[in-house]
C-alpha positions as CSV (number, residue, x, y, z in Angstrom):
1,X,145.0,182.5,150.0
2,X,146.9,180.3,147.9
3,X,145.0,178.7,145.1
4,X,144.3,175.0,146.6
5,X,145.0,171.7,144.3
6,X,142.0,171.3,142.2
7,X,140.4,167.5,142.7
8,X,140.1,165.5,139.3
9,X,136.7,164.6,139.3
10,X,136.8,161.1,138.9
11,X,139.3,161.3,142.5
12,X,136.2,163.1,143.6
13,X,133.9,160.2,142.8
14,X,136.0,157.8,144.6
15,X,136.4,160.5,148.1
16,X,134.7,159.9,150.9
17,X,133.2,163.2,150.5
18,X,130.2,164.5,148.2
19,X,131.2,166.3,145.1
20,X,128.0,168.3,144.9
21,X,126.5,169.5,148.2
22,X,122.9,169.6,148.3
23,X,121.6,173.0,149.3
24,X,118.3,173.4,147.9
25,X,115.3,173.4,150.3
26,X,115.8,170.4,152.6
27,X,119.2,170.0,151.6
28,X,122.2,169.3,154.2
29,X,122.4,173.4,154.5
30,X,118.8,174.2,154.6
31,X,118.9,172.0,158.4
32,X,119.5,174.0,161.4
33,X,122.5,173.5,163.0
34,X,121.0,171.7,166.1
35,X,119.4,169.6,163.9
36,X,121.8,169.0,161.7
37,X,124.4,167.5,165.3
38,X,121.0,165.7,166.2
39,X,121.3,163.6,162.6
40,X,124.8,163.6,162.6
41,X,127.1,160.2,162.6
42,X,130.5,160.3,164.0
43,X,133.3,160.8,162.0
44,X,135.3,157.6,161.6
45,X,139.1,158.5,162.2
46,X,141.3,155.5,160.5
47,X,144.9,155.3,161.8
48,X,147.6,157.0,159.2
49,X,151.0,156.8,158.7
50,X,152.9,160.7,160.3
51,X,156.2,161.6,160.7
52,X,156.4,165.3,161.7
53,X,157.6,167.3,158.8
54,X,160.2,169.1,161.0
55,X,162.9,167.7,163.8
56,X,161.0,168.0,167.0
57,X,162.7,170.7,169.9
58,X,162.0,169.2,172.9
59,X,162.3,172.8,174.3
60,X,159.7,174.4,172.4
61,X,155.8,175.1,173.4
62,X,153.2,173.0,172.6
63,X,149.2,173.7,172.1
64,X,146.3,171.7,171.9
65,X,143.1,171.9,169.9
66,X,140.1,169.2,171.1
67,X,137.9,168.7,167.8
68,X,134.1,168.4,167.3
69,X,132.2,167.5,164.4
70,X,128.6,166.7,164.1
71,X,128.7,166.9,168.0
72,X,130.8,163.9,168.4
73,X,134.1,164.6,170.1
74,X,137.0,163.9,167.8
75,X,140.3,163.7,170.1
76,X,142.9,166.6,170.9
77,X,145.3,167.5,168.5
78,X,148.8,168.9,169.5
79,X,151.3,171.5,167.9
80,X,154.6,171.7,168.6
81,X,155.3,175.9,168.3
82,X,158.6,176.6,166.9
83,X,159.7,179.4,168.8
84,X,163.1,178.4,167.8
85,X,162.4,180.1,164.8
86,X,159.6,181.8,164.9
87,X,159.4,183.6,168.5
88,X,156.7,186.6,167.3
89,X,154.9,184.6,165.4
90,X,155.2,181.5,167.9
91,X,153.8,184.0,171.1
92,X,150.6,185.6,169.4
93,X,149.7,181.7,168.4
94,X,150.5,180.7,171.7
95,X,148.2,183.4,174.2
96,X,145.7,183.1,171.6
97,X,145.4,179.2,172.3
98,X,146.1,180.2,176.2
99,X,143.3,182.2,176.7
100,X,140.9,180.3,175.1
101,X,140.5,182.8,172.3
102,X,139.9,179.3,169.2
103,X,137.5,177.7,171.6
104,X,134.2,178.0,169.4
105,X,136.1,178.2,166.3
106,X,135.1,176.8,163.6
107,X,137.4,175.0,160.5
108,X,137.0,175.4,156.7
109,X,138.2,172.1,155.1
110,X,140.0,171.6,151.6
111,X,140.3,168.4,151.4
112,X,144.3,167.1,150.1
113,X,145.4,170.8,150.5
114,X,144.4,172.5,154.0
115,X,142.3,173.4,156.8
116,X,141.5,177.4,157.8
117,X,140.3,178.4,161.4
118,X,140.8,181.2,163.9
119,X,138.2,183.6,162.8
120,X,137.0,184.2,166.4
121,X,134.3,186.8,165.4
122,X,132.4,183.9,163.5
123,X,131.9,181.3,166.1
124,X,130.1,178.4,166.7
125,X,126.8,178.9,168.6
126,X,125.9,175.9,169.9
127,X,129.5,175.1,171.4
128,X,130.5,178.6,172.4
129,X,129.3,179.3,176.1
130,X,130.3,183.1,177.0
131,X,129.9,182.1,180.9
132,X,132.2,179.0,180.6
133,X,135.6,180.3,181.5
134,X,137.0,177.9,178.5
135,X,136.0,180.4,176.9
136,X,136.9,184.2,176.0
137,X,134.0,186.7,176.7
138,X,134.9,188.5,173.3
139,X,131.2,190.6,173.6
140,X,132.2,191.9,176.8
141,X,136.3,191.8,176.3
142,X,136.9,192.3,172.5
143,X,133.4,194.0,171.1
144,X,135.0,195.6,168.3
145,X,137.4,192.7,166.9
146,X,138.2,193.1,163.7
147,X,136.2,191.1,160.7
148,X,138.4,187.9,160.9
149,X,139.8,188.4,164.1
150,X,142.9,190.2,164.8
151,X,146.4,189.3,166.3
152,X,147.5,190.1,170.2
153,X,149.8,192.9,168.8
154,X,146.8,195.0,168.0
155,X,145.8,194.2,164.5
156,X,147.6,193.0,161.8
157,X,151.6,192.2,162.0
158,X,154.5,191.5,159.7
159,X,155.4,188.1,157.9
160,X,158.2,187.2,160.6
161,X,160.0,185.0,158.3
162,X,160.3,182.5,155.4
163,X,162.6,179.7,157.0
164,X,160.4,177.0,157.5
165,X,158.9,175.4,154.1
166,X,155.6,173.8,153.6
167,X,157.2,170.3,153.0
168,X,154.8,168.2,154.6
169,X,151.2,167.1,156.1
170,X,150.6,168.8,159.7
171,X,152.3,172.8,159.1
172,X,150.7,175.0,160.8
173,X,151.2,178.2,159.2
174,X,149.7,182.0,159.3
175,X,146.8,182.4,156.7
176,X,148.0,186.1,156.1
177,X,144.9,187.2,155.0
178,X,145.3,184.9,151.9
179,X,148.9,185.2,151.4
180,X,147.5,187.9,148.6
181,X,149.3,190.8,150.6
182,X,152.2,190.1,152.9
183,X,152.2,191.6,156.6
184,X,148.5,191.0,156.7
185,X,148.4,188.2,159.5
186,X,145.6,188.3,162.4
187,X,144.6,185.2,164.3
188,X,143.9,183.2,161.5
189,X,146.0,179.8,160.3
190,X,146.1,176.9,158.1
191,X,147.1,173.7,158.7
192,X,148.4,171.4,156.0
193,X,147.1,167.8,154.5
194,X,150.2,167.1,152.4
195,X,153.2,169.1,151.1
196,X,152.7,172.5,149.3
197,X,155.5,174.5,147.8
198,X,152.4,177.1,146.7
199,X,152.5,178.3,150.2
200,X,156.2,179.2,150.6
201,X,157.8,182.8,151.5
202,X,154.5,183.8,151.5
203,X,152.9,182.4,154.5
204,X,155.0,182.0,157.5
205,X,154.9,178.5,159.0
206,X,155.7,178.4,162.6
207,X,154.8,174.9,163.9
208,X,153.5,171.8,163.0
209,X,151.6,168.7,164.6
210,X,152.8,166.2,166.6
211,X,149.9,164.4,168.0
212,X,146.5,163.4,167.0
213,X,147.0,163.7,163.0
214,X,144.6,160.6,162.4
215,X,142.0,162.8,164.1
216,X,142.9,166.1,162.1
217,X,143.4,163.8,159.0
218,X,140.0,162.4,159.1
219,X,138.4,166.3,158.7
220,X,139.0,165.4,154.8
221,X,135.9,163.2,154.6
222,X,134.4,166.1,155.8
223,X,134.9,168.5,152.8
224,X,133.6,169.3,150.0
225,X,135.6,168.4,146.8
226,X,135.2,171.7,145.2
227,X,137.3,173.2,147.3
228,X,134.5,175.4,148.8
229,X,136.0,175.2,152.5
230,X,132.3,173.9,153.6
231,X,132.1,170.7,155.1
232,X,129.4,168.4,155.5
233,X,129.2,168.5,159.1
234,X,130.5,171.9,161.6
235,X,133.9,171.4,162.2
236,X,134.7,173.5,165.6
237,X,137.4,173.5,168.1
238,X,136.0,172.7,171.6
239,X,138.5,173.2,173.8
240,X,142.4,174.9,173.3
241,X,144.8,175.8,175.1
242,X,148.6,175.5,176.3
243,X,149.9,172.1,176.7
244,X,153.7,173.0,177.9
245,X,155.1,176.3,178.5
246,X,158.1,177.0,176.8
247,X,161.4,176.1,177.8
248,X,163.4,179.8,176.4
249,X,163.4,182.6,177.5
250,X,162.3,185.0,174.6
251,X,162.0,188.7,174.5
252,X,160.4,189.6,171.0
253,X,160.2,193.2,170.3
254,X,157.8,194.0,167.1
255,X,156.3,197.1,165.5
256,X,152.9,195.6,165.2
257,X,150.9,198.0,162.7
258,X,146.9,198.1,161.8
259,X,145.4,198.3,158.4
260,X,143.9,202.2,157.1
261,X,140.9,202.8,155.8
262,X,137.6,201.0,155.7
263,X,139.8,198.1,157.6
264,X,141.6,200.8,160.3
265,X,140.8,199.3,164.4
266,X,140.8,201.7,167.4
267,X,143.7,199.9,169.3
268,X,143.0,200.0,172.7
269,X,144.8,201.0,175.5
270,X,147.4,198.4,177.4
271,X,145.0,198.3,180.5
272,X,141.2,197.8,180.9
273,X,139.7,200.7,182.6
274,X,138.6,199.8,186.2
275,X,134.8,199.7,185.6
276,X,135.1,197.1,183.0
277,X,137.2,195.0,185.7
278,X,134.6,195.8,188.4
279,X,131.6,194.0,189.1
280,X,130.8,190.0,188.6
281,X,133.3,188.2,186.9
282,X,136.1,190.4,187.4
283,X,138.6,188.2,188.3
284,X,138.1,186.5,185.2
285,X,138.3,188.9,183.1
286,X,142.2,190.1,185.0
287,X,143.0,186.5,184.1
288,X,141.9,186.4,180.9
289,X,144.3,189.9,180.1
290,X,146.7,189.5,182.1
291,X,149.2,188.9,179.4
292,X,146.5,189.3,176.5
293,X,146.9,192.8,175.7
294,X,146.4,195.2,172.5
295,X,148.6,198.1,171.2
């Protein structure tokens, strides 16, 4: 990834944030979880001043996010997906969010830079239900996701393209594994606190926010000022999904391709075999793959 801005530390000081994270024994991090929401105070979200970064297309998708922290709800947060210009990149966003696949997520903040989520194989326990139908079954569906998670094209697939810049608070745009090694991106994503130049041609941006940045805004206070990605309080996305369908009609055609070696994944086959479909639940899991598929 991108090296984020570094925090002055007398900026620090003044942030609504801890500089220094306790973690010795008793410490914020030495607290259960459970224990941890039980203690928690919820997150103050002050109104901010947002104009979307890009010109809004009316016809594109849109996705939602609802936001938890400390195990207060925080509000829903809404992307507009440009698959205007971004159509590959747009889809795998899109049926990730559609079949529930970020619900559990959790968020790394960097406070003035970004925010990281959509590693799906570390979720959060004590929001992630596997029987709620919010939520994908990866255990029973996906048992052998890749460390990360891993894109609906199989694995990894290419940067799409470069024509939307990082010139503003609320891009969302593809981690890319760190942006270290291009064609590298999976499910994962950032999402922007201000502009960053540091970020362009070599993380493709494919939407940005259009509703409830206060709420996505406020995840600052959260962080830590070392630009650690921890934040005081688990920051996990409760609920996801597809907020309107998309008004083109797009045919994207892609040679998705997965990493070698140590990091090689079995793709599996287009269709689950009919035992894993059989039994209870079963009609779940044909929703949840009906479009979902991997190469």
């Amino acid at each position: 990834m991108s090296a984020p801005d570094e925090t002055p530390l007398e900026q620090a000081r003044q942030k609504d944030i801890p500089s220094i994270l306790p973690l010795a024994p008793g410490g914020v991090y030495a607290v259960k979880w459970e224990t941890r929401v039980s203690r928690a105070e919820p997150l103050k979200i002050t109104p901010v001043k947002y104009e979307p970064p890009f010109a809004v297309n009316e016809a594109n998708p849109r996705c939602f996010f609802d936001l938890r922290a400390g195990g207060y709800y925080l509000g829903k947060v809404v992307f507009e997906i440009k698959e205007d210009a971004c159509p590959i990149t747009a889809k795998n966003f899109m049926q990730l969010c559609e079949y529930g696949c970020y619900a559990g997520t959790m968020f790394k903040v960097y406070p003035g830079n970004w925010v990281v989520g959509g590693d799906f194989t570390k979720l959060d326990e004590v929001v992630y239900n596997a029987e709620d139908p919010d939520y994908f079954d990866f255990a029973n569906l996906l048992p052998d996701a890749m460390p990360g998670g891993q894109s609906i094209y199989g694995a990894y697939f290419d940067d799409e393209n470069y024509d939307l810049k990082h010139s503003g608070a609320g891009v969302l745009t593809m981690h890319n594994n760190g942006g270290e090694v291009p064609g590298q991106n999976g499910s994962q994503f950032m999402i922007t606190f201000d502009k960053k130049n540091q970020l362009d041609d070599r993380h493709v941006a494919f939407g940005q926010i259009i509703e409830g940045y206060d709420v996505f805004c406020a995840l600052q206070k959260l962080g830590d000022a070392r630009q650690s990605g921890e934040t005081v309080q688990r920051v996990t996305v409760e609920r996801c999904g597809l907020e309107k369908p998309s008004s083109f009609s797009v045919s994207a055609s892609m040679s998705a391709r997965a990493p070698t070696g140590r990091n090689a994944v079995v793709r599996r086959s287009r269709n689950l075999s009919s035992s894993a479909l059989g039994g209870i639940g079963a009609a779940r899991v044909r929703r949840q793959f009906a479009t979902f598929r991997f190469r």
